[in-house]
Every structure is written in structure tokens, then in C-alpha cells.
C-alpha positions, 0 to 999 in steps of 0.5 A, a space after each residue: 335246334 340252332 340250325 332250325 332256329 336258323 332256317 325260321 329266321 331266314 324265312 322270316 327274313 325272306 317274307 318280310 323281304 317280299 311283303 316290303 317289295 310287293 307289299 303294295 302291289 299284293 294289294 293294287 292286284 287285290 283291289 284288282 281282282 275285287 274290282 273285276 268280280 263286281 264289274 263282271 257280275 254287273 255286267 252280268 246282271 246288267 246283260 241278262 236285263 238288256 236281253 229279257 227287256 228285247 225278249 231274248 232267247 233265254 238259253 241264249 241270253 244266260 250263256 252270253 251273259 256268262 261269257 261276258 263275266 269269264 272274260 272280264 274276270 280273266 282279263 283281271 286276273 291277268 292284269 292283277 298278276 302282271 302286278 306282282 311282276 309275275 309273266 303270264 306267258 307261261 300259263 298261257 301256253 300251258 293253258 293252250 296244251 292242256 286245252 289241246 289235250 282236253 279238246 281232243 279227249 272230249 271231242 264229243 262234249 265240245 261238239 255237243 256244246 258248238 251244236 247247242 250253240 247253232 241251235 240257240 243262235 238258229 232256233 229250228 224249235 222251241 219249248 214245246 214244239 213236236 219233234 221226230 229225231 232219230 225215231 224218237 217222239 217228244 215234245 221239247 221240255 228243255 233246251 241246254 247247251 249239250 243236250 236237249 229234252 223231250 217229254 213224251 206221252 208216257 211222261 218219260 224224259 228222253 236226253 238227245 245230245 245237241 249234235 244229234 239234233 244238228 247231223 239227224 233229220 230233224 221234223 218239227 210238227 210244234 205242238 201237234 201230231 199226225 195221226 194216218 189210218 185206214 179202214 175198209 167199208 163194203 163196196 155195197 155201201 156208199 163211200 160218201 156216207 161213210 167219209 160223211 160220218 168220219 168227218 162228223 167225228 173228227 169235227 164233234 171231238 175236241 181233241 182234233 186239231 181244226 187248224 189242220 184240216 181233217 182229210 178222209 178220201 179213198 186211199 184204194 180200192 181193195 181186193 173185198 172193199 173200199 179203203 179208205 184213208 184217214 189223216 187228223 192232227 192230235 196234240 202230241 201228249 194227248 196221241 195216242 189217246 186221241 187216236 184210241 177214242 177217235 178209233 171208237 167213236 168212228 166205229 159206232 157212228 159206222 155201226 149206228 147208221 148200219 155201215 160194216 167195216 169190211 174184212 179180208 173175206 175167203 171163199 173156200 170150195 172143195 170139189 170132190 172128183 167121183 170116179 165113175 
């Protein structure tokens, strides 16, 4: 028991010893480290202010803003801890080891996070632009520092990592999407009847694009009829949709003014070879 009253006493001896040494610098890195919390969120909030008033990307704006406020906390803490006599020197080596270690284990998210960089600072697409990445169709719902989304007809989300999006072809058709088909008619018929009557359709439905102008020509002419080649822009979350009515209204114009879409047609003959 006295042995233990001992060690309390010399305990207590020591932090006193401490609170009167450090006493007032305990309470300068203090008033530190508060002053540098307000300042780093009004610097923050002053910050997101200046960019939405010069309609700064948003993505863009909120991870500056972020950085800005990491840094003068940092910077802080570092002058709150040289305070109360403490070097920093070696925190800041360990803090360079393990950010070696993390960085070669996490080579992949660092990538994806320097990729979505370029992308905000670049802006080869926006929200709401039509995208064609790795095969993929969609159009852009969201754009985050490692990843981007995309929304398609389906209204399924697909997750792209942003270095994807920078190392693949990237086709940007914004908010619209090309549609190509073709259909044959009879050499028998007119072709400038029946380019005619597409183009008709193209104009009267509302989901067709004007702005890109419908194309209808000969692609070819074929084997057992005149092909001919259909290019029209549909918006992206309307796609297949579009080309599905499109695709009817095409057939009964072509049938009310009594054009045929032509069909691979065989001519089979048997010759029968009579011995005499």
C-alpha cells in the first residue's frame, strides 16, 4: 500500500511539474488549433462563395475548397505542437513512410483519384452528356473524384473508375445518340418515293433530333434489292425506344403508299434428267 501511495505521489508530482511548465503553452497551441478550425472553414466557405459566384465547376470548386482547409489545419497543428516543444520532424518522416506504403498498396485509387482531377480541371464531358467508354452507353449522372456514372435507358447506374475514362476512347455525343439501320426496297419501285416517305417520318416524330440532320440515301444496291441506309439522332434515354416506333411508323408509310420492304428471295429449280 505504501509503495503504491508512492508511485501516486510521484505521479502527481510530475504532472503538476508539467501543467506548470507547459501550462501556458498547452493553452496558446490550444487557442492554436481553435483558431485555425474557424479560419480553415471560413476559408472554406468563403472559397465555395468566390467559385459558384464565377459558376465554377462544382466538383471542382468543393475539392479545392477542401484542400485549402486540410492545409491550414495542418499548418496549425504544426505550429500548435512546436508550442508545447514537441519536433515535428519525426512525424513528418513517418507520415512520408507510410505515405510511401499506402501509395504503392493503393496504386489503383490514387490513379483513379489524379485521373478525376484531369477530368474536372479538362471537362471533356458534363452531366448529362452521352458517353461511349469501354462498350459501355450512358449518360453522365454524376462526376466524383474516382469515379464517374452513368445512367442508361434501363435506368441502371454503371460505375466507370475515372483512369478508365482517361486510358480508353472516350466518345462524347452529349445528350443524343445515333441510330443506323437499313432496309431494302424493290428494284421495281422508285427509291426517291420511298427516301421520300422516310424522311417524312423522321420530320412528323417528335423524338427525332433536327438539329442533326436525318440522312436517307442508297447505301448499295443488293443481290434482290436497293438497300438503303438510315442515319437519325434520338435522345440517349429515349433510344431504343425511339428506333422501336421509328422502325413501325417507317413500315406503315412504306405499306400505306404500297412500297414492299424487299427480302433475300431464292429461286429453286429441280431438273429432272430422263433416260431414254
Amino acid at each position: 500500500m505504501e509503495k503504491e501511495l508512492q508511485s501516486l505521489q510521484r505521479f502527481y508530482a510530475v504532472v503538476i511539474e508539467f501543467l506548470t511548465t507547459y501550462s501556458f503553452q498547452l493553452v496558446g497551441a490550444f487557442i492554436i488549433v481553435l483558431l485555425g478550425w474557424f479560419a480553415s472553414k471560413y476559408v472554406y466557405l468563403l472559397l465555395l462563395r468566390l467559385f459558384e459566384r464565377h459558376q465554377f465547376d462544382t466538383t471542382l470548386a468543393k475539392f479545392i475548397a477542401n484542400v485549402a482547409k486540410i492545409l491550414i489545419l495542418a499548418a496549425m497543428s504544426v505550429v500548435a505542437l512546436g508550442k508545447v516543444g514537441i519536433s515535428i520532424a519525426p512525424f513528418v518522416a513517418a507520415i512520408g513512410a507510410v505515405s510511401l506504403t499506402a501509395g504503392l498498396a493503393l496504386q489503383g485509387s490514387v490513379s483513379n483519384y489524379a485521373a478525376g482531377i484531369l477530368l474536372i480541371i479538362s471537362r471533356p464531358f458534363k452531366v448529362g452528356d452521352t458517353l461511349l467508354v469501354s462498350g459501355v452507353y450512358g449518360v453522365v449522372e454524376e462526376i466524383k473524384l474516382s469515379y464517374t456514372m452513368l445512367r442508361n435507358e434501363d435506368e441502371e447506374l454503371i460505375t466507370i473508375p475515372n483512369k478508365q475514362m482517361i486510358g480508353d476512347i472516350l466518345v462524347n455525343s452529349f445528350e443524343y445518340r445515333v441510330v443506323e439501320s437499313r432496309l431494302g426496297v424493290s428494284y421495281e419501285k422508285e427509291p426517291h418515293k420511298a427516301i421520300e416517305i422516310i424522311q417524312n417520318v423522321f420530320i412528323n416524330h417528335p423524338s427525332v433530333t433536327q438539329e442533326h440532320i436525318p440522312i436517307v440515301g442508297i447505301s448499295k444496291f443488293g443481290d434482290s434489292a436497293i438497300e438503303l441506309g438510315l442515319r437519325y439522332w434520338v435522345p440517349t434515354r429515349s433510344y431504343f425506344k425511339t428506333q422501336y416506333e421509328i422502325n413501325l411508323a417507317i413500315y406503315d408509310a412504306l405499306h400505306l403508299n404500297h412500297i414492299a420492304i424487299s427480302f433475300i428471295q431464292r429461286e429453286v429449280r429441280i431438273l429432272e434428267h430422263l433416260e431414254k
